[in-house]
N, C-alpha and C positions, 0 to 999 in steps of 0.2 A: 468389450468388458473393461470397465476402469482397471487401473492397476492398482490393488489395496492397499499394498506398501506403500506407495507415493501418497495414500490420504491417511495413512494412521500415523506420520509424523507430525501431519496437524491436530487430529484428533487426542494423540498421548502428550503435545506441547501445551496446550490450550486445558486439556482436563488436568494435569500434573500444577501449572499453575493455580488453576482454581480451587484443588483440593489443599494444595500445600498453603495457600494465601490464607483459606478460612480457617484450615487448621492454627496454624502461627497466629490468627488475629483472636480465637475463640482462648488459644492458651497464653496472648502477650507475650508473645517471643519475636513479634512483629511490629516494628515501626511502620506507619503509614506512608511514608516517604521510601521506604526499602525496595520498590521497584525502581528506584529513581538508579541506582546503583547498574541491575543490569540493563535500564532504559541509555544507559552512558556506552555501555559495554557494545550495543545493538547500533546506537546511528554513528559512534566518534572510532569504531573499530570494525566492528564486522560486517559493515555496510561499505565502508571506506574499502576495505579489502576484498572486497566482491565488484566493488565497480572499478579499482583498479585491474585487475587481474580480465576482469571480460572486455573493458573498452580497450585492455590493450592488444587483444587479441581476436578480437571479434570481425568476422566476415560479411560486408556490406551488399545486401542485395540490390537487383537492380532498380526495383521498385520500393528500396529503402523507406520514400518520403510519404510512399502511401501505407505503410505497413506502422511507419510510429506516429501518424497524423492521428489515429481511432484514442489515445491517452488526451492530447492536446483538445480534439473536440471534446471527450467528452467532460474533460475539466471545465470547458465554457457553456455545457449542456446546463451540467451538475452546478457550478456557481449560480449559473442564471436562475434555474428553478430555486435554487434555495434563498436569494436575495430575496425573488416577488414571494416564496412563501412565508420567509419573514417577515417582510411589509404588511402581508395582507394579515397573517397572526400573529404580528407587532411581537415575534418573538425578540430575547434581549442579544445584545449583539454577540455576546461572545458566545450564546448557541449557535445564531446562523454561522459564526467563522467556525466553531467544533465540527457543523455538520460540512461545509465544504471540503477542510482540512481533510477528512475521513472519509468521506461519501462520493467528492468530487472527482477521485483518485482512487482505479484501482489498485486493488493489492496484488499486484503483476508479478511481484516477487516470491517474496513467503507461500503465499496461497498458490499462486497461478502457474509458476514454474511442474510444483507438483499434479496440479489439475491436467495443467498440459499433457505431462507426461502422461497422467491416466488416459485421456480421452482422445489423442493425439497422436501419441507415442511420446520417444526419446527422440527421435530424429525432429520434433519439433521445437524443441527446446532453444535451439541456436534461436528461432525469431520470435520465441519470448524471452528471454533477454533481450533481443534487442529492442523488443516494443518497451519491458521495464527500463532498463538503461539509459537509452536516449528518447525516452518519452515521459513514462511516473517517474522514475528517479530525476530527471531533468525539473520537471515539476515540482517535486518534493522538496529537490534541493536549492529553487528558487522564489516560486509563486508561494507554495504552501507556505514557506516559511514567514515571506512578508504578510501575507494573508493572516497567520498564527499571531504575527507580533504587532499589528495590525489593529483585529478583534481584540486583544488584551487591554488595550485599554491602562497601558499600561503608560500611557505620555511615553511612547518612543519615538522617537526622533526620526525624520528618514533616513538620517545619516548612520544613527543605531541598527535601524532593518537593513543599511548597507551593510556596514562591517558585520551585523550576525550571517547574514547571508554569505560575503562573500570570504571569511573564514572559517565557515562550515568543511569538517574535514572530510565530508562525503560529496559535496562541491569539488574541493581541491583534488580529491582524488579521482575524481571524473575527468576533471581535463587533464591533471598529469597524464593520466593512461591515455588518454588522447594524444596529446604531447610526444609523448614517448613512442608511439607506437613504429617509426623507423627503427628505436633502439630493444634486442633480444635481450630479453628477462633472463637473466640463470636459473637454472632450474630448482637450485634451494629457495630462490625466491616465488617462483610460481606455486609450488607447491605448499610454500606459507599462506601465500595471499589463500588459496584455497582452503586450508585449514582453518583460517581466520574466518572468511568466508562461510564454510560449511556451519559456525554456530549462531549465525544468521535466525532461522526459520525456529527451531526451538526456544531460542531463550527467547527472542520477540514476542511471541506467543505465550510462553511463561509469563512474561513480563504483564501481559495484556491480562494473564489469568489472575495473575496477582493483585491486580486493580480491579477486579471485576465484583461488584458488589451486587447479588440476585437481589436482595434486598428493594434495591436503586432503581429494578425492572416498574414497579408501579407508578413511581414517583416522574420518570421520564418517559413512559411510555407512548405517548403523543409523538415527540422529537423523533423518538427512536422509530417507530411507526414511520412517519414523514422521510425521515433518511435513509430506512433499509428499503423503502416502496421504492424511491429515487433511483437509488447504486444499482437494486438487484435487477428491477424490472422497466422503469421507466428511462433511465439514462441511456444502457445498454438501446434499447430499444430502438429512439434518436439517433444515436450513431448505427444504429443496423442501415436506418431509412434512407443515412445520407450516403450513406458506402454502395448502396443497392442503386443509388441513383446513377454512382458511376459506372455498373456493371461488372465491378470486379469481386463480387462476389464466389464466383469459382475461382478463384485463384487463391491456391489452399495458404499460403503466408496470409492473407488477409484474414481468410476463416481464422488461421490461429490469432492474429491480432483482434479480434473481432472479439472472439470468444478471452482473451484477455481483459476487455472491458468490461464485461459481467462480470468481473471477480468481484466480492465482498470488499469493506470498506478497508482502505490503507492501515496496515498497522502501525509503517515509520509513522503516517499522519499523525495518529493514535499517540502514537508516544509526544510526537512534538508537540500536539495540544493540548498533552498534561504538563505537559514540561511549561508550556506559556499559562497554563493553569486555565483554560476554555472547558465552561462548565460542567468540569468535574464532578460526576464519573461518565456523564453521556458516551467522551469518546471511547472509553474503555468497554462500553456494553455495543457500543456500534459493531466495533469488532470480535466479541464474544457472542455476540447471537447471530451477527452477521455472518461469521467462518459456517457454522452450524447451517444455518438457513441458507448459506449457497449450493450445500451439498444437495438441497433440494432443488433449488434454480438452475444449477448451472447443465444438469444432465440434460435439462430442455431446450436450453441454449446451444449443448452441443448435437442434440438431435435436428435442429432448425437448421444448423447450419454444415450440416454432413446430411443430410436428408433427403 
């Protein structure tokens, strides 16, 4: 039986956004730009302090490299399908880069931490983190990001997609904690990084709700179609086939990596591809119908793979 507390922080993050965004925009008490504020707050602080705080601490299993290998394919699943569907319906580029950015990459973090815990338990949480960590955060913090500035279209330089990429403070804070991890934290400091941490999943979600225009549902619906088929059922899917090839399918860390890449579409993505301005508002409805629509996919996912 899931655990309901672990999905009603998605649930009142996501609807709390959406109500408070249309209220504020229906009364002009709302700049358009005003999620940009807590979208700064989410990748340059409380993502930074979530990946400090776990990679410094975090315990390395033996089968580490097959447990965060399922993020990496299926980011090569997820681009691939979406270049030949762009090609073949000559979508414009800075859609195909929206729908990679968000679609290509689960939301291992925000969403999948608590899915985890529901369908999983607690005790599984340690190897989602580490599949998010050193797998979609590794990703997020590097591919997405060139990918993002990339599709913009924006005449960026590669020397530009260096420097943005590699003083991203959710980068830097990845390998400090890496870095560091010989030297013991204080404990005022651990318990910051966690607080910083913990506002993670709500305002991301807020964030996402705030952007979220229903309206924008008919006008993309295609895209959106095309991208959630991808993330929720076909991506997953590809990597079940290839994981099943090597027979490590009973081997419950894998299930729970497994079941990590069904997660709905990236929300960091999400934000960064508003933030590079990629066909706004797509990637904000990726992730607003996507969270919703995994609550339906994912119990089938985890029945396939505990069954």
């Amino acid at each position: 039986m899931p655990d309901v507390s672990a999905l009603l922080v998605l649930v009142v993050g996501l609807m709390a956004g959406i109500v408070a965004g249309s209220a504020a925009r229906r009364r002009g008490q709302m700049a358009d730009d005003a999620h940009q504020m807590v979208t700064f707050w989410v990748l340059d602080v409380a993502l930074p302090a979530l990946a400090l705080r776990v990679l410094h601490s975090v315990v390395f299993p033996a089968n580490l490299l097959l447990i965060i290998a399922g993020p990496y394919l299926l980011f090569v699943v997820g681009a691939t399908l979406f270049l030949c569907i762009g090609r073949v319906l000559r979508l414009r580029r800075d859609v195909v880069g929206a729908l990679i950015v968000t679609a290509a990459v689960a939301n291992t973090s925000f969403v999948g931490i608590p899915m985890v815990t529901a369908f999983f338990g607690a005790d599984s949480v340690p190897v989602a983190l580490l599949v998010d960590q050193l797998g979609s955060f590794v990703i997020v913090g590097t591919v997405v990001i060139a990918v993002a500035a990339t599709a913009s279209g924006a005449g960026v330089t590669r020397m530009e997609i260096a420097r943005r990429l590699f003083t991203a403070p959710a980068l830097i804070a990845l390998l400090t904690g890496l870095i560091l991890r010989p030297v013991a934290f204080p404990g005022w400091l651990t318990e910051a990084l966690t607080a910083l941490g913990a506002t993670l999943t709500p305002l991301a979600l807020f964030s996402i709700g705030l952007q979220l225009r229903i309206g924008a549902l008919r006008t993309w619906r295609r895209e959106l179609a095309i991208g959630l088929l991808v993330k929720l059922v076909i991506g997953p899917a590809l990597v079940f086939g290839a994981y099943a090839l090597t027979g490590s399918l009973d081997d419950h860390g894998v299930q729970v990596a497994l079941f990590e890449t069904a997660m709905p579409p990236m929300v960091a993505g999400a934000m960064i591809a508003t933030r590079y301005d990629l066909a706004t508002p797509l990637p904000s409805l990726m992730v607003g119908v996507g969270v919703p629509a995994s609550l339906l996919t994912l119990p089938i996912w985890s029945w396939i793979l505990q069954g």
